[in-house]
N, C-alpha and C positions, 0 to 999 in steps of 0.2 A: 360482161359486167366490167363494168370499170370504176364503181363506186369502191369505198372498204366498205367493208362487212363484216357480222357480227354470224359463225355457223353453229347451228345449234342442232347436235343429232340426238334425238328421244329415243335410246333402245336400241340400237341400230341390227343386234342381233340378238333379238329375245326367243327369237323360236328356232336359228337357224343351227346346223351340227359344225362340229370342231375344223373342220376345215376350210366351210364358209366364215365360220369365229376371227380365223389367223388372216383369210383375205383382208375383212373388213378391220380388224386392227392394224394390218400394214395399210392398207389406207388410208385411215386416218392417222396415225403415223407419219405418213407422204403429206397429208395436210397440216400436219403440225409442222414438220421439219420445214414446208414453203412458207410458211405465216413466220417461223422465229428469223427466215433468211430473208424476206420484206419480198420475195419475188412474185407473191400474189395477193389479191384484195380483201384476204381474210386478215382480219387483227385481233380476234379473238375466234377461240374455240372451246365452244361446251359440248359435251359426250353425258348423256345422263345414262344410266345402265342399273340393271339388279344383277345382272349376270358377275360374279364374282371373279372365273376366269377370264373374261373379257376384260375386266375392269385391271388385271394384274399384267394381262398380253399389252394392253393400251397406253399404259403407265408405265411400262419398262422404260427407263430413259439412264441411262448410266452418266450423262450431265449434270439430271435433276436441274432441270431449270424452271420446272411447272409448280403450279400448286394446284394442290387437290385437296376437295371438301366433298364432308359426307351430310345428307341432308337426311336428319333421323324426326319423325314423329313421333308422338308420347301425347297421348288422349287427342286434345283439340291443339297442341304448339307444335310446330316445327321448329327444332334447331338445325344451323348451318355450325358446321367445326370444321378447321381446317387439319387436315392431317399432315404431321411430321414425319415426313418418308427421310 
């Protein structure tokens, strides 16, 4: 690939156990850290998840450079809120 790109991973570990959990959030960790340092053709990254430990292993960042939103339902609306970490 040599375009940018926009990666979008749906769930990435909904069924798998805690130690497949930590792989795939240091992975995508590895893909975050290459996207904030321009050295590959991703410029954005979405991780959408239910998994709550996942979601807290993924978002570890002691820079805090990201933002995170939570995409909640209530009948027929979805709202988008961005969360203050």
């Amino acid at each position: 690939m040599t375009t940018d790109r926009v990666a979008v991973f749906d769930d990435p570990v909904s069924s798998l156990d805690n130690d497949i959990l930590l792989i795939v959030s240091d992975l995508m960790k590895g893909l975050y850290d290459e996207m904030q340092s321009g050295k590959g053709n991703i410029k954005q990254l979405f991780i959408l998840t239910h998994n709550l430990f996942f979601y807290k292993e993924v978002t570890f960042n002691p820079r805090n450079e990201s933002t995170f939103w939570t995409v909640k339902k209530t009948g027929l609306e979805s709202k988008i809120e961005q969360l203050m970490i």
